[in-house]
Backbone as CSV, one residue per row, in Angstrom:
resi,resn,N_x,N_y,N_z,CA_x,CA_y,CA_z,C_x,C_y,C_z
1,UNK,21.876,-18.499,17.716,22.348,-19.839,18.005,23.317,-19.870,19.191
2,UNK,23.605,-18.806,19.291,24.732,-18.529,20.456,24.166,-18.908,21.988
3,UNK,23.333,-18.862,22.264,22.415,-18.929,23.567,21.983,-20.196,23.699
4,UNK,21.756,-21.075,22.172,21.194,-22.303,22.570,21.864,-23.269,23.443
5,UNK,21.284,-24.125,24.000,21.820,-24.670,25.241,22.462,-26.103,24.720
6,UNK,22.588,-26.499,23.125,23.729,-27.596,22.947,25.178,-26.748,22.428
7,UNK,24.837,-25.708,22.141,25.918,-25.185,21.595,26.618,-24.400,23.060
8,UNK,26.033,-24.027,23.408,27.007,-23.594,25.186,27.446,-24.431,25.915
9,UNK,26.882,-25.537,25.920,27.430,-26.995,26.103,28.877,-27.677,25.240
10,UNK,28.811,-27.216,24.183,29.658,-27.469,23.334,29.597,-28.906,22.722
11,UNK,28.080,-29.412,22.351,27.516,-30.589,22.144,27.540,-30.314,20.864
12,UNK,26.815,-29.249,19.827,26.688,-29.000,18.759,27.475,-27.571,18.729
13,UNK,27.933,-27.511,17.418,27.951,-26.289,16.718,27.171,-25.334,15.792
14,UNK,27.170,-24.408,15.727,26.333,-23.192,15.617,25.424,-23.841,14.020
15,UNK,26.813,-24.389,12.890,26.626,-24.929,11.757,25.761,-26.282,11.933
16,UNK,25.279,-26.996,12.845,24.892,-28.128,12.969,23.642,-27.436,13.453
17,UNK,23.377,-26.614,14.227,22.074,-26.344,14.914,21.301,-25.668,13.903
18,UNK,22.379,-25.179,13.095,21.294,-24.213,11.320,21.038,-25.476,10.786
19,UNK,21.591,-26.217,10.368,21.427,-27.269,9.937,19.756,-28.079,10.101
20,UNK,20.402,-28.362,11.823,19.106,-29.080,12.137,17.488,-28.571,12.383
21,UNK,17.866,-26.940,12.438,16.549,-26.089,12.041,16.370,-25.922,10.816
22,UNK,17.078,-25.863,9.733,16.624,-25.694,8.457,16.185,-27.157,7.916
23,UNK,16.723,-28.301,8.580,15.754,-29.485,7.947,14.392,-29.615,8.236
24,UNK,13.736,-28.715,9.031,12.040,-28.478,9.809,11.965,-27.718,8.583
25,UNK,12.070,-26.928,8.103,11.470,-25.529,7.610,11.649,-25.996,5.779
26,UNK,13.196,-25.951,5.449,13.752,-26.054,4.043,13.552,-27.646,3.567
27,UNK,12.439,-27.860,3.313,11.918,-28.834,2.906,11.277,-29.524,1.408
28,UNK,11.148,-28.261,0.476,11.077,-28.232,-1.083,11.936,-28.341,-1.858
29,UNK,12.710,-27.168,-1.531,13.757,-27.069,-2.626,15.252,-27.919,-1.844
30,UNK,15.118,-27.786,-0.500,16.983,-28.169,0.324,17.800,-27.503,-0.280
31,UNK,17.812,-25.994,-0.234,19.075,-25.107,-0.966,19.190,-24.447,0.272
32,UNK,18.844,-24.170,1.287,19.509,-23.805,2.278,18.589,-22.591,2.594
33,UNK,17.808,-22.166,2.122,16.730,-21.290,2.332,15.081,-21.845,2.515
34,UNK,14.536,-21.054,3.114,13.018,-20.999,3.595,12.364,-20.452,2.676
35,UNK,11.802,-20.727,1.719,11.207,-20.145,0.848,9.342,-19.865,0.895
36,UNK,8.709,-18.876,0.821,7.354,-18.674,1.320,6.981,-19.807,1.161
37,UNK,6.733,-20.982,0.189,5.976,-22.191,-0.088,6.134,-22.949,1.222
38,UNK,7.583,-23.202,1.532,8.089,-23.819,2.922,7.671,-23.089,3.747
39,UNK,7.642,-21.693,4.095,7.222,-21.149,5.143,5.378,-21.900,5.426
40,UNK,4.788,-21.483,4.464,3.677,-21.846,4.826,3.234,-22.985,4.658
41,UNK,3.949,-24.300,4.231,4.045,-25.566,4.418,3.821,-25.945,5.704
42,UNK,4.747,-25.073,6.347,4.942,-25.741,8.009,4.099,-25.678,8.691
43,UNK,3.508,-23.950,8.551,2.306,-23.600,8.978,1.092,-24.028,9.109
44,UNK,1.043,-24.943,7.831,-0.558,-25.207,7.412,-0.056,-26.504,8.047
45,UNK,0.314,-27.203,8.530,0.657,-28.612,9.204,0.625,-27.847,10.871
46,UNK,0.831,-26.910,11.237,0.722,-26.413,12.486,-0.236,-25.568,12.732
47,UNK,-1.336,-25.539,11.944,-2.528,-25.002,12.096,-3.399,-25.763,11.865
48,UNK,-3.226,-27.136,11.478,-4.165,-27.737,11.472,-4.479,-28.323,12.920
49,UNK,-3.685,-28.347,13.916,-3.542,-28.596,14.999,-4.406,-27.392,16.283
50,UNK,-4.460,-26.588,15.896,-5.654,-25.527,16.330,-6.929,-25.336,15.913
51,UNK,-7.237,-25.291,16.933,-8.986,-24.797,17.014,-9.445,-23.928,16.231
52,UNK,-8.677,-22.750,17.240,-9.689,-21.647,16.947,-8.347,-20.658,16.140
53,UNK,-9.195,-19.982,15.220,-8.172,-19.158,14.210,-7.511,-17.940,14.761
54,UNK,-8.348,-17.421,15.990,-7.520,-16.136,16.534,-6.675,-16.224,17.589
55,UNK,-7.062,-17.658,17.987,-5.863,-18.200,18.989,-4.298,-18.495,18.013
56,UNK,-5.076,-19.062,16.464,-3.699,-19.532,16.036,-2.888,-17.755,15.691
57,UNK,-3.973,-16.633,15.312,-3.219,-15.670,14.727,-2.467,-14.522,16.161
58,UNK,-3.000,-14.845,17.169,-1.897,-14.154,18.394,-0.948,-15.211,18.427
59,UNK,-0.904,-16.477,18.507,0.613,-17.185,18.427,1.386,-16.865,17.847
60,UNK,0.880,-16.975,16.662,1.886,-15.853,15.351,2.177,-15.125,15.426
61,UNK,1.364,-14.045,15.790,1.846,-12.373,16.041,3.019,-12.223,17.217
62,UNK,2.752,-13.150,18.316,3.667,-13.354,19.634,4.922,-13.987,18.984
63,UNK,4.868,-15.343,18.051,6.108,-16.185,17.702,7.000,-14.922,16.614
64,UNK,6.334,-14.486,15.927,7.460,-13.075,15.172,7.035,-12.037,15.509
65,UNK,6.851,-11.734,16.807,6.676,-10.535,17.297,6.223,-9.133,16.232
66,UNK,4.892,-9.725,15.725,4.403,-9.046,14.681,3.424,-7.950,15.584
C-alpha cells in the first residue's frame, strides 16, 4: 500500500486503501478476510468476461505470479 499513488499523495491512508480493496474481494462474510468462496466469487464474475480459458489461465498465472 505504500507505493500506491493516493496514499503518497497523502489523499488516503494505508487503513482506507485495505479497506477499499477488501470491499471488492470480502464480500460474504465482511470479517475482514478473503475467504476461498470470495476468492472465487470474484473470479467467476471476471471470467465470465473472457473468451478463451488459456488466455484467462496466463492472466492468472501472471496476476499471482504463479
Amino acid at each position: 500500500m505504500s507505493k500506491h499513488p493516493r496514499f503518497k499523495s497523502g489523499s488516503n491512508t494505508k487503513d482506507e486503501l485495505l479497506e477499499e480493496w477488501l470491499s471488492q474481494w470480502d464480500t460474504i462474510n465482511k470479517d475482514g478476510k478473503v475467504s476461498l468462496a470470495e476468492f472465487e466469487e470474484f473470479y467467476k464474475d471476471v471470467s465470465a468476461s473472457i473468451d478463451d480459458d488459456d488466455y484467462f489461465e496466463v492472466m492468472m498465472s501472471n496476476a499471482w505470479r504463479l
